[in-house]
Phi, psi and omega in degrees: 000159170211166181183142164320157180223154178270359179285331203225123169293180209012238173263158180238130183245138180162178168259141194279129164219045171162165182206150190228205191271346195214359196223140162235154162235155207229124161268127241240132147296102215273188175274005187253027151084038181200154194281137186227047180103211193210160194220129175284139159220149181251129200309308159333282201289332177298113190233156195012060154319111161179157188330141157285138150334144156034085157295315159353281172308298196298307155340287187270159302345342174260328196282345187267313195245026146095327173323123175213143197320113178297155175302127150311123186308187148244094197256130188290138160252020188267353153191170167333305167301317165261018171256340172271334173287329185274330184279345202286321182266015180249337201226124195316332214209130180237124168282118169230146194259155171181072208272343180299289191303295203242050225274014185217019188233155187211164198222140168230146185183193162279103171286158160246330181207155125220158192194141173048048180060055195210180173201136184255153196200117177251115231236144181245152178243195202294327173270038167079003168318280332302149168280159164249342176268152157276194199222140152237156210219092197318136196270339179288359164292313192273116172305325180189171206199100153296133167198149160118300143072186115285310170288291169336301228277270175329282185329327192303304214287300193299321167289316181107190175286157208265137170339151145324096173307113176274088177072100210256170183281127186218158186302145191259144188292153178222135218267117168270126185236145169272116196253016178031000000 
């Protein structure tokens, strides 16, 4: 299948291989002709969904060069939140997108939580860094969600697994009363 994004030229390519009530994921076929992760998307942002061109071609080009379909994780598609909680836990390193707000900026990491409408995240950077404090990330933001990747996969191979996190700085509470 391919289908438009209002984020992005051109086709986004692959096989659907769920759908949920607001997200389809997609196994996702890059342009060089290889399976590349599995991809989140929101069903809203998805335009002309429809068969890819010379299905034919594309089949026997992964079946000639030995590719064969990864399994579908079991990533929940019933909302944002349990599509980062179920992938965080299958997958070292996760891509979430929040292209309405950022359209070109996109954060990789480590979930660590989610909760109270956030994703708590400890972001690896492009060389493979890890952060040591985490990030929360409003979860009504986010447009898509990456994992398996060839680039997630590297950062991954090359950072290891991320440090303990610390403590992240959060505001201190402060208790209000209505005196009416």
């Amino acid at each position: 299948m391919r289908f438009h994004r209002r984020f992005e030229d051109g086709w986004v390519n692959g096989y659907v291989v769920g759908i949920g009530p607001e997200f389809l994921m997609l196994c996702e076929i890059s342009d060089h002709i290889h399976f590349n992760g599995f991809g989140c998307y929101r069903l809203a942002d998805v335009k002309n969904l429809r068969p890819a061109p010379y299905p034919e071609f594309i089949e026997a080009a992964l079946e000639k060069r030995g590719e064969i379909q990864p399994e579908t994780p079991a990533v929940a598609l019933n909302s944002i939140g349990d599509i980062l909680a179920t992938a965080g836990r299958l997958f070292p390193v996760v891509t979430v997108h929040a292209e309405i707000d950022k359209p070109n900026v996109c954060y990789i990491g480590a979930i660590i939580s989610v909760e109270g409408g956030v994703v708590w995240m400890q972001d690896i950077d492009p060389g493979a860094v890890w952060e040591l404090e985490p990030t929360a990330r409003q979860l009504d933001t986010m447009t898509r969600v990456d994992f398996g990747g060839g680039y997630e996969t590297a950062l991954a191979l090359v950072g290891g697994s991320p440090p303990a996190p610390v403590e992240a700085k959060r505001a201190p509470l402060r208790l209000v009363a209505d005196n009416g």
